[in-house]
C-alpha positions as CSV (number, residue, x, y, z in Angstrom):
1,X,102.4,0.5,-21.5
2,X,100.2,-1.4,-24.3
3,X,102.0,-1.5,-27.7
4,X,100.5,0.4,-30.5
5,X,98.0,-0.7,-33.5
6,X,99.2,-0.4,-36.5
7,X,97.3,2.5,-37.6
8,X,99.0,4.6,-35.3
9,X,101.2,6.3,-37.6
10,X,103.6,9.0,-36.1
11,X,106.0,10.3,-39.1
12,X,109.5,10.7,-37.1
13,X,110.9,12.4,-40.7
14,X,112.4,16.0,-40.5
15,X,112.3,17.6,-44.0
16,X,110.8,20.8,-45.4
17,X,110.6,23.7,-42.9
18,X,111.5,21.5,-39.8
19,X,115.0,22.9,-39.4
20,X,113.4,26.5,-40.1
21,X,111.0,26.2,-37.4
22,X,113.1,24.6,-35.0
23,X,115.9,27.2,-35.2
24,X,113.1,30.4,-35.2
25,X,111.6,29.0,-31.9
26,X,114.9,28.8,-30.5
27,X,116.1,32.3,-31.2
28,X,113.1,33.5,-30.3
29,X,113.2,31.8,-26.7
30,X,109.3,30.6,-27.3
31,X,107.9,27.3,-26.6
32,X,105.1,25.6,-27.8
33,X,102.6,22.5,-27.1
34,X,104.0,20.5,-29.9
35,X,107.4,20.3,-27.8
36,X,106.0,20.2,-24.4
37,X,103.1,18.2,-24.6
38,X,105.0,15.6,-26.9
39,X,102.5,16.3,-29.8
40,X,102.7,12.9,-32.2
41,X,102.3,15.4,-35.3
42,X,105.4,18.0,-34.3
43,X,107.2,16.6,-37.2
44,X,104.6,16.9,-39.7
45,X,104.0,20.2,-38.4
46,X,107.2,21.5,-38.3
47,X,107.8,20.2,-42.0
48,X,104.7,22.1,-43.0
49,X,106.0,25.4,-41.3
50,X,104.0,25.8,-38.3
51,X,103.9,25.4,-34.8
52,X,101.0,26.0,-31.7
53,X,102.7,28.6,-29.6
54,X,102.5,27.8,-25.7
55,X,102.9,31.4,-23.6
56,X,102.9,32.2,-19.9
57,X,106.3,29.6,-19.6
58,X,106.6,26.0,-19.8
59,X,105.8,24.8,-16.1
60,X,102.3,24.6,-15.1
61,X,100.5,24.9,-11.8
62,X,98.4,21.9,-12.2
63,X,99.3,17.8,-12.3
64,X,96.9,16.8,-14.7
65,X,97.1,12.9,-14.8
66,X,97.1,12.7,-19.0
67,X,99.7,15.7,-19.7
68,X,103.3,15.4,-20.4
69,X,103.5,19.2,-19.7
70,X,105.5,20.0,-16.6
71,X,104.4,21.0,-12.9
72,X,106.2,23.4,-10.7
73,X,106.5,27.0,-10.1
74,X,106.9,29.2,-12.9
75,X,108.7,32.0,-13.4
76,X,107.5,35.7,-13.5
77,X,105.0,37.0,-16.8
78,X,107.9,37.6,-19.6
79,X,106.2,41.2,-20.9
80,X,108.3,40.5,-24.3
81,X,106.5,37.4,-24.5
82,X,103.5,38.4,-27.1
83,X,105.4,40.7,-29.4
84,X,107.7,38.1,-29.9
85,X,105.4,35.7,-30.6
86,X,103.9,38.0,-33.3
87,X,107.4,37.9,-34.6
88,X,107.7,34.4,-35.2
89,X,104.7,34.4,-36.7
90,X,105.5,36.8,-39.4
91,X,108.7,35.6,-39.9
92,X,107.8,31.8,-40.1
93,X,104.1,33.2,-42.3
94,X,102.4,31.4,-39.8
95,X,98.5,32.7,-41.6
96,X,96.5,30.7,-38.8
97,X,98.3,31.0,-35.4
98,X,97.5,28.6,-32.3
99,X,98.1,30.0,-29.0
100,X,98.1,28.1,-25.8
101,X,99.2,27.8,-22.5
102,X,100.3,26.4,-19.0
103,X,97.7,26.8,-16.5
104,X,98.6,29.6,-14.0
105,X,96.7,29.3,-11.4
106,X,99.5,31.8,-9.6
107,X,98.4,35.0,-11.5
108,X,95.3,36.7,-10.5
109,X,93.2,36.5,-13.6
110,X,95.3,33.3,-14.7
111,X,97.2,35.3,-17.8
112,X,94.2,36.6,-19.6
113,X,95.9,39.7,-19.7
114,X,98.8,37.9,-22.0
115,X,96.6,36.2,-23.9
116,X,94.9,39.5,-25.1
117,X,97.5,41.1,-25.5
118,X,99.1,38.0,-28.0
119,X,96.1,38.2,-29.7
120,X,96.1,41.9,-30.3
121,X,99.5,42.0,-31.6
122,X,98.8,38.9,-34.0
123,X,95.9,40.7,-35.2
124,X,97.7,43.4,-35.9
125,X,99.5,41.5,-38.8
126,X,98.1,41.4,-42.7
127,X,95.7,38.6,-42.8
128,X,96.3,36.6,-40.0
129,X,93.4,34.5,-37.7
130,X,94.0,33.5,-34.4
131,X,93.2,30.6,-32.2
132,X,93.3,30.4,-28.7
133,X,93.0,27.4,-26.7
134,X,92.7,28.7,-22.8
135,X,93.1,27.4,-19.2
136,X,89.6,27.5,-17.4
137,X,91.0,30.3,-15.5
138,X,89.3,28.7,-12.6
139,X,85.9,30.3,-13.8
140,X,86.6,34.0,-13.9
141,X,84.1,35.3,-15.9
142,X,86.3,38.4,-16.3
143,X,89.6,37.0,-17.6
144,X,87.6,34.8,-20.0
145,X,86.1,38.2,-21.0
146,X,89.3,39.8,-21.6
147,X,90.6,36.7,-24.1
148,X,87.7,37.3,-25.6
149,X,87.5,41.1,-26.3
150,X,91.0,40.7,-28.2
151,X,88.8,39.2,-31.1
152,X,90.4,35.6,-31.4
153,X,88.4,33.9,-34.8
154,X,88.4,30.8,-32.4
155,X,88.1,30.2,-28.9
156,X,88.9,26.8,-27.9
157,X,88.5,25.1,-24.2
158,X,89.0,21.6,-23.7
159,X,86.9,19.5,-21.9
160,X,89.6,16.5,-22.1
161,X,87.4,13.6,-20.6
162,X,84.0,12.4,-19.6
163,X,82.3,13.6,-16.7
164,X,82.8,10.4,-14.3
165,X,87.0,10.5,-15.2
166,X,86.9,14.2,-14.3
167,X,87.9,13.8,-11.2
168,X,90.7,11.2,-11.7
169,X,92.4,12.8,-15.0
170,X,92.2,16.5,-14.4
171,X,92.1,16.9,-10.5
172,X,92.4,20.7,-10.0
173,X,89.8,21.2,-12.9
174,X,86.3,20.8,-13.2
175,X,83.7,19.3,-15.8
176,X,81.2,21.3,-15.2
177,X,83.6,24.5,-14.8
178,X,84.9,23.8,-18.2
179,X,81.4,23.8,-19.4
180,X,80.6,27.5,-18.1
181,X,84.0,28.7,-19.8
182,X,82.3,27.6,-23.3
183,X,79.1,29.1,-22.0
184,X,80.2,32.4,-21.4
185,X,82.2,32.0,-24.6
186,X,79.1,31.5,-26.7
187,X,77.3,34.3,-24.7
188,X,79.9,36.6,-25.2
189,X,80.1,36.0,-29.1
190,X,75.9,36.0,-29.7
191,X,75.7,39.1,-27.4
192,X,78.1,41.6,-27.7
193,X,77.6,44.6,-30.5
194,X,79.8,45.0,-33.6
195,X,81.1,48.6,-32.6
196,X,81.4,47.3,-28.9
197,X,83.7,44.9,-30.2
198,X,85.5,47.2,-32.1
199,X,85.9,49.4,-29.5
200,X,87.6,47.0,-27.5
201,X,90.2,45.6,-30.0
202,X,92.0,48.5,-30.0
203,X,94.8,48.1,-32.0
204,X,93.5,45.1,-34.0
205,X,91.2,47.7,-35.4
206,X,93.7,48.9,-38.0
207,X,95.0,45.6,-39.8
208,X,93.6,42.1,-38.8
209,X,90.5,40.9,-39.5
210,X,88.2,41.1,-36.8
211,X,85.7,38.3,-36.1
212,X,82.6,39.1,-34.6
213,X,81.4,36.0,-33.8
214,X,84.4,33.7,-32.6
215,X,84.0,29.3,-33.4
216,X,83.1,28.0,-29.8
217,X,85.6,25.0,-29.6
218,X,86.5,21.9,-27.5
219,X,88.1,18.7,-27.6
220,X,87.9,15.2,-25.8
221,X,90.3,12.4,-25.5
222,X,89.2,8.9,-26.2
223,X,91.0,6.3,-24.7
224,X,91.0,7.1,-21.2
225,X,88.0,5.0,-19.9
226,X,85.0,6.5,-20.8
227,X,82.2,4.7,-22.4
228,X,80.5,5.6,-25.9
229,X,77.5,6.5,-24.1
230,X,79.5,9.1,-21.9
231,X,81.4,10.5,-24.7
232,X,78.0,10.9,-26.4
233,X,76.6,12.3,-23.5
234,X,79.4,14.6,-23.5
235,X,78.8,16.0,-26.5
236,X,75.6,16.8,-26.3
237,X,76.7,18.8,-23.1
238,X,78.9,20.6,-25.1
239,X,75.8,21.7,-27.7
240,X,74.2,22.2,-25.0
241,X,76.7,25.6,-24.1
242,X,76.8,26.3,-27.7
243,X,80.2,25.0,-28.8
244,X,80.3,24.4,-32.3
245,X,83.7,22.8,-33.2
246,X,85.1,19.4,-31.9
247,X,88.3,18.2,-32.2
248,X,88.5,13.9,-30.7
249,X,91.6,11.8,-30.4
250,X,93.2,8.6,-29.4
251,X,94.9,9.4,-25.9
252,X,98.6,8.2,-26.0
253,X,100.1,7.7,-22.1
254,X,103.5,10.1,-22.3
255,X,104.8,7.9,-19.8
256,X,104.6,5.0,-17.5
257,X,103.8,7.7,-14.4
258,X,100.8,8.6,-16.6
259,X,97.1,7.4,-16.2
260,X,97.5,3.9,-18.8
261,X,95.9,3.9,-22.3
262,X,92.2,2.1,-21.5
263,X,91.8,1.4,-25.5
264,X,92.8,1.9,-28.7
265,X,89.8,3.2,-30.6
266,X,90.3,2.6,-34.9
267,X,90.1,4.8,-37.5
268,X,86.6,3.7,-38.6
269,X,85.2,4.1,-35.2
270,X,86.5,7.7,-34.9
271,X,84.4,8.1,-38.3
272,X,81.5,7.2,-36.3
273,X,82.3,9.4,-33.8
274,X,82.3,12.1,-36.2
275,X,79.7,11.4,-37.8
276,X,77.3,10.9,-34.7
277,X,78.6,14.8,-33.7
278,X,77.8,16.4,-37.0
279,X,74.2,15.2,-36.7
280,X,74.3,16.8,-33.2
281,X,74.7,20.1,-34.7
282,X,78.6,20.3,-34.5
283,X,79.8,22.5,-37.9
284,X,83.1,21.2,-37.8
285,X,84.9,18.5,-36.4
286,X,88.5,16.6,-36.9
287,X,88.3,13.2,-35.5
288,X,90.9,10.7,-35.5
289,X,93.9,8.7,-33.9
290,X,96.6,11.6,-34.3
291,X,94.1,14.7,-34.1
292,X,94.8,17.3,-31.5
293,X,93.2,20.4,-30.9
294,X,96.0,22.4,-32.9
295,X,96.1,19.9,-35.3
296,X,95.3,21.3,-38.9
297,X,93.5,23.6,-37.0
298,X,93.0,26.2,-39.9
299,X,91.6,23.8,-42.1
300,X,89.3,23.6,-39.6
301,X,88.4,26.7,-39.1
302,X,88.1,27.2,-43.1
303,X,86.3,24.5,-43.5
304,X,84.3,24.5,-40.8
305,X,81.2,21.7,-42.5
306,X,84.2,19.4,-43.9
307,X,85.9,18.8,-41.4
308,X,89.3,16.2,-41.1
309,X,89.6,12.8,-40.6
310,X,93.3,11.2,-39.8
């Protein structure tokens, strides 16, 4: 594994809320990406007071080749799961909540039935804005449908790579798939009516804020062998489907089994990057070594036209 640069910082200190956050998850028998996918920013995140929830388990269906999460067969749908991350969230004051997950490509609409039901019971909380960040539910126009008629303020789907590494870094997914997930998404937010919407969010009518018009997001991984010209082209793909928000960062190998770090692109360069996708049309994007798609991710979404560089 190649060593790394020097302005790869990750902060290993655990101060502030770490200890908070760390006990809550584990009473509350939750997981989340920051733990499973070996997120270089858990500490910071944790000391802040936050954490990206990851639902439907902690083993996924899939063996994508840049993931730390693990394969295998998971375990039934836990029906307690949403209410208690709901829970957490009020009890850490989590305001801007990240929700994720394993891929489950053993349930039949691929847990878009969990992730609307998280969402309803988070927006049911005083002044709270939700991000999801969803499997491609291997294209079913009607579980992405579902996710979306919660009312999540952002919708997030990663592309991951370039369309030539597709193959090689995310086997059981598609580029192009990914693409029509973010299509529908957009579709779904410029089409459907304000009482429709309301309509459907049941619950969520009564005390969250409902947003009409969720922030189309994705992210990409830099790092893995791509070209700038394929990341650019990439990105205009992703206008092209109407996502608005970017997230791009330095891909870190979890382990020797995993695909090898290609290059280490420098802070200045990432600049560029962003940059280059704001004159696209992009309205917000975080690009940077240590950015993830759950990193800082409300200042994101408040933001939106700023935007954050690590």
């Amino acid at each position: 594994m190649k060593r790394l640069p020097p302005w790869i910082r990750i902060r290993l200190k655990t101060d502030g809320h770490y200890a908070a956050v760390q006990n809550a998850l584990e009473t509350s028998s939750l997981h989340t990406v920051c733990e499973n996918a070996q997120c270089p920013n858990k500490q910071e995140c944790f000391n802040r007071g936050t954490a990206a929830m990851m639902i439907l388990g902690n083993l996924c269906t899939r063996q994508c080749r840049f993931c730390a999460v693990r394969g295998g067969t998971p375990l039934s749908v836990d029906p307690d799961e949403p209410a208690r991350v709901a829970n957490l969230a009020a009890r850490l004051g989590i305001r801007h909540v990240v929700v994720t997950s394993v891929t489950r490509d053993d349930l039949p609409d691929g847990g878009a039935a969990v992730y609307a039901e998280t969402i309803t019971r988070l927006k049911a909380l005083p002044a709270v804005t939700v991000e999801v960040l969803i499997p491609d539910f291997q294209g079913d126009i009607q579980a992405i449908n579902r996710v979306l008629s919660a009312g999540p303020d952002v919708f997030n789907h990663n592309l991951e790579t370039v369309a030539r590494l597709q193959p090689a870094i995310r086997p059981q997914a598609d580029f192009h798939r990914s693409l029509s997930v973010l299509r529908t998404a957009s579709a779904y937010s410029a089409g459907v009516k304000p009482t429709l919407r309301a309509q459907l969010q049941s619950a969520a009518m009564k005390a969250g804020p409902a947003s009409p018009h969720p922030l189309v997001k994705s992210g990409l991984m830099v790092g893995l062998g791509e070209t700038d010209d394929e990341l650019f082209e990439a990105l205009d793909d992703l206008r092209a489907v109407g996502c608005e928000a970017l997230t791009l960062g330095q891909y870190l190998a979890p382990s020797r089994r995993h695909v090898p770090v290609d290059r280490f692109v420098p802070p200045d360069q990432f600049a560029r990057y962003r940059e280059r996708a704001l004159a696209m049309g992009f309205t917000a994007v975080a690009a940077g070594p240590l950015v993830r798609s759950s990193y800082n991710a409300e200042t994101l979404f408040r933001e939106k036209n700023t935007g954050m560089i690590t």
